[in-house]
N, C-alpha and C positions, 0 to 999 in steps of 0.2 A: 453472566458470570455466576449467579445464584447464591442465593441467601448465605448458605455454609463458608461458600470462597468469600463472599465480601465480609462477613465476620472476622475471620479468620486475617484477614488483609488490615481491618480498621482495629484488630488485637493489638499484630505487629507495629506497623505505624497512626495510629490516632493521634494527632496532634502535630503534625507531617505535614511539611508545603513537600507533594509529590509531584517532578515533572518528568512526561511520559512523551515519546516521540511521536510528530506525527505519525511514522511510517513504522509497521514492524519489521520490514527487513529491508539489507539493503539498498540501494538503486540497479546494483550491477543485475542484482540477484535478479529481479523485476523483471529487468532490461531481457533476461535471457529468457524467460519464463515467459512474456508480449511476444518475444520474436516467435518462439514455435507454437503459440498460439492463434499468429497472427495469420489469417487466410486471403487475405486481399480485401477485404467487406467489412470486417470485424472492429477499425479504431473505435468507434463510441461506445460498444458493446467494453472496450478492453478499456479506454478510461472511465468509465462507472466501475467497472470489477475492480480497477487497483488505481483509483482517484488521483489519477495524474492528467496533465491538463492534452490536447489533442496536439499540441510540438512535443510533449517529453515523449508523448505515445510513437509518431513518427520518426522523433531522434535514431527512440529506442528499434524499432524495428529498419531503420536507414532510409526512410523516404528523406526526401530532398522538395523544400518548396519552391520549386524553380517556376 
């Protein structure tokens, strides 16, 4: 974040209970962004990149655990 931003952040709110989302963007968003990344090899590589567990990762691109 760096020294300037986080001054700047504890100016605005110091004394602040701040709560922040796990995730910065949506699921959908995600979801689309896994699928055309997704090459057939790639699930572990893609849940480390956007810390989603190895079903949301499969949901999202339509594997089936049959």
């Amino acid at each position: 974040m760096g020294e300037e931003a986080m001054l700047k952040l504890f100016t605005v709110y110091r004394g602040q209970l701040l709560t922040l989302p796990m995730r910065m963007y949506a699921g959908e968003k995600v979801a689309k962004s896994v699928k055309k990344q997704f090459n057939g090899h790639n699930t572990a590589e893609l849940m480390h990149k956007y810390d989603y567990s190895q079903r949301w990762i499969s949901k999202a691109i339509g594997q089936r655990n049959n």
